[in-house]
N, C-alpha and C positions, 0 to 999 in steps of 0.2 A: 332682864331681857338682853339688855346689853353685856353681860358675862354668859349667856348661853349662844351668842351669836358671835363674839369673841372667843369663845372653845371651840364652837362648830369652826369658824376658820383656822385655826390652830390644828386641827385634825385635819384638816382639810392640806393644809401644810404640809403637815410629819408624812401622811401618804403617799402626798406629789414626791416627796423627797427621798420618801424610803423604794420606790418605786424605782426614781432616775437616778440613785445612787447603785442599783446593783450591780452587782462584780459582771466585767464584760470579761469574756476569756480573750486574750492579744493572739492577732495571727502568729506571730513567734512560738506563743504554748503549742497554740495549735497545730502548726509545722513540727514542733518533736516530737507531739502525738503521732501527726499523719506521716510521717519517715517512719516511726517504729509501727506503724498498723500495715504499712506497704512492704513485706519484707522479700519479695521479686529482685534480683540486683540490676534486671536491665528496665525495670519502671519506677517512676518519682511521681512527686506528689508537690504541688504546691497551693500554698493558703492564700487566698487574697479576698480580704473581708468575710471571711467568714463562709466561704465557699473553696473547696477540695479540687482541684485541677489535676486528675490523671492524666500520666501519657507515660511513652512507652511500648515497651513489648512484653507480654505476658506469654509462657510455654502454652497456657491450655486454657479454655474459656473458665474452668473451671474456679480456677488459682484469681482470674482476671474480676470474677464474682466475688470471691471472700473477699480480694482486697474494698471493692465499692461497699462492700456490708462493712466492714471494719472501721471504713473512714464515716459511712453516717453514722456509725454507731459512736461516733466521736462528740460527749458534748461542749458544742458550739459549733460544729461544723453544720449550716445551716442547707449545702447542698454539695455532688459531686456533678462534677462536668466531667463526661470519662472521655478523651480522648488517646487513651492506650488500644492498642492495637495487639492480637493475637497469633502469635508465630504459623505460618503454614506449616501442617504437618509433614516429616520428612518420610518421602518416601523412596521406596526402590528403583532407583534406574530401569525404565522398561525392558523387554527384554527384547530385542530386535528379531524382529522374524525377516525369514526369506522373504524374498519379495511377494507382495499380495495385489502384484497386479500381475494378472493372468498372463502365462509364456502367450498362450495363441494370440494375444490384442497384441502384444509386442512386435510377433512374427509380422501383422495387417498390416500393422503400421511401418515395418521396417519396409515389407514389400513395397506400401503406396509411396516410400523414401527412396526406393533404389535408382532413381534418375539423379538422386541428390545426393553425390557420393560425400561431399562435406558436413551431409546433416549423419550426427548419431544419435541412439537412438538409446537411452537407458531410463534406469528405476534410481529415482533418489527422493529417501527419504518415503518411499511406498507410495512415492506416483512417477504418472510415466514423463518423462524429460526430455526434449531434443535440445541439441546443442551444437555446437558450428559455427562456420562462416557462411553467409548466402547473403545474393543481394536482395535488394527490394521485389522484384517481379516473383523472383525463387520464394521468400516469405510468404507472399499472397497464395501461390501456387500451392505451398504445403500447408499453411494454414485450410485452405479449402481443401485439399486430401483428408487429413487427420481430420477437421470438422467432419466429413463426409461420412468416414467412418461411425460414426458417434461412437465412441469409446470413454468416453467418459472427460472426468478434469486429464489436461493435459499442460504441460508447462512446455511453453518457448520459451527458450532459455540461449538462441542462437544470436548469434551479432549478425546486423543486417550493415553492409559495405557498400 
């Protein structure tokens, strides 16, 4: 009895042991794994314990996928934290159109302005702009003109003296 209870711990042993002896892979391996699975040149990768750290900029969501499949498909790499980010795509300069605020609300407004030879009266950036010099009482005054009209967003853009 006592040699079969003395085996049994001795098995009992070799288990514990074969068990906590197993080969752990070193963040180091696993960083020249995860450099050659990231092959983006404007994103990296870093190891720390056994978890994958993206970041960066990736061209397309596409590219930005295979790499996170690539890195868990790493073993030892037990998770990825992605914080890489995905280029906005470039596109074409718009194309400026003529102004798209109506000549006749231009004309309203210019009319309800003609007391106010220092206020002008234009389109920047496809809305309508007054700009100048006037004082305090002249602001309130054109503010309530142009309000009056309802014409839509209007930008004061004038310096009040």
């Amino acid at each position: 009895m006592k040699k079969t209870i003395t085996m049994a711990a001795l098995a009992i042993a070799v288990s514990f042991a074969s068990v906590s002896c197993k080969k752990k892979v070193s963040d180091a391996d696993l960083q020249t794994q995860a450099t050659t699975a990231v092959t983006t040149p404007t994103a990296s990768v870093e190891i720390k314990e056994g978890v994958a750290h993206l970041s960066g900029t990736f061209p397309d969501q596409a590219s930005k996928d295979a790499a996170i499949t690539n890195l868990k498909a790493i073993k030892g790499v037990n998770d990825v934290h992605d914080m890489a980010k995905v280029e906005a795509p470039v596109t074409a300069a718009p194309i400026e159109n003529a102004s798209m605020v109506d000549p006749a609300v231009q004309q309203k407004v210019k009319d309800a302005l003609k007391d106010f030879p220092t206020v002008n009266v234009e389109v920047v950036n496809n809305e309508l702009t007054l700009t100048g010099n006037v004082s305090g009482t002249q602001a309130r005054k054109i503010k309530e003109s142009v309000d009056a009209l309802k014409v839509g967003k209007v930008n004061f853009n004038y310096t009040v003296k």
